[in-house]
C-alpha positions as CSV (number, residue, x, y, z in Angstrom):
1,X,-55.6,-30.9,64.7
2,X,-54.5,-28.8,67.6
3,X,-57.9,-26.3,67.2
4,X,-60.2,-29.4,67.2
5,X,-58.5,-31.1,70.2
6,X,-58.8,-27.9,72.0
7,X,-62.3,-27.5,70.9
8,X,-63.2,-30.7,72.9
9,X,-61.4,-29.7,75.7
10,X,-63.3,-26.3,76.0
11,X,-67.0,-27.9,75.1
12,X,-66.0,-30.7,77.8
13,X,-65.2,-28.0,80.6
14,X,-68.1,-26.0,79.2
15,X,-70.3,-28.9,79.6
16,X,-69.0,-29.9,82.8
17,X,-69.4,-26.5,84.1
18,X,-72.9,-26.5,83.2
19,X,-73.8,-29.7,84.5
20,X,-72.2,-29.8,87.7
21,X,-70.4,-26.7,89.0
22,X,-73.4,-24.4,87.7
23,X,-75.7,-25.4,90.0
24,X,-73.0,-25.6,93.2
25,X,-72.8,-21.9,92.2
26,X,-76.4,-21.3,91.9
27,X,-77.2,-23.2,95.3
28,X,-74.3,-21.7,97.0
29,X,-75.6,-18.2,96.0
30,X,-79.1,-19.1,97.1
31,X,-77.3,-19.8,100.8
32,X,-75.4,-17.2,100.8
33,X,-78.6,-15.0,100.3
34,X,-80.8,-16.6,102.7
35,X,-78.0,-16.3,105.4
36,X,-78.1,-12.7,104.5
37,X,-81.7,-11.8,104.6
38,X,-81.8,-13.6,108.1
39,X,-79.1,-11.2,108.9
40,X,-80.8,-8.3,107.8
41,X,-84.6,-9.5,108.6
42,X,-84.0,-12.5,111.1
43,X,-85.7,-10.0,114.2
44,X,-88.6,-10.0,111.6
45,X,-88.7,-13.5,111.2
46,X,-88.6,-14.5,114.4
47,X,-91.2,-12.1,115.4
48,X,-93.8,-13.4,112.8
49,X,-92.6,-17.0,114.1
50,X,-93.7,-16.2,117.9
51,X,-96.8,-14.7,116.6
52,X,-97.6,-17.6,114.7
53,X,-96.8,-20.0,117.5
54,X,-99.4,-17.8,119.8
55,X,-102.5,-17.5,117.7
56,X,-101.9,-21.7,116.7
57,X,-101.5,-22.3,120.2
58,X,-104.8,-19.7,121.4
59,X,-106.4,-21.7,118.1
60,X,-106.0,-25.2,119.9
61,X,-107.1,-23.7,123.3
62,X,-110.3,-22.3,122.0
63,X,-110.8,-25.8,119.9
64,X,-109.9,-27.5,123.2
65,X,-112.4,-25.7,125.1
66,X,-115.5,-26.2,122.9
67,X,-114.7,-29.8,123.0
68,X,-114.4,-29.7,126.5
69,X,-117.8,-27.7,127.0
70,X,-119.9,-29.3,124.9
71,X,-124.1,-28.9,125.8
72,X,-124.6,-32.9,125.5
């Protein structure tokens, strides 16, 4: 009787595990990682961030100034 009722108890913390506390592991790695790589790679980041804000905002000048020089 003892072996089933500790059967249950495992395959219920088993099952609890895997249903809830798995996935707080899992995301919690995922952060962890993320906060690492911008660690490592943020300079990287934030250069390709700067660059990208430039060429949008040399994009929506040049769009800006065909709209504004149209031949009518």
């Amino acid at each position: 009787m003892a072996l089933i009722g500790f059967t249950i108890i495992i395959g219920w913390l088993v099952y609890k595990f895997f249903t809830k506390w798995l996935w707080w592991f899992i995301g919690f790695g995922i952060l962890v990682n993320v906060i690492a790589w911008f660690e490592v790679y943020g300079w990287a980041a934030f250069v390709l961030g700067c660059f990208a804000i430039a060429i949008a905002l040399f994009a929506l000048a040049i769009r800006n100034y065909h709209v504004q020089h149209q031949s009518k």
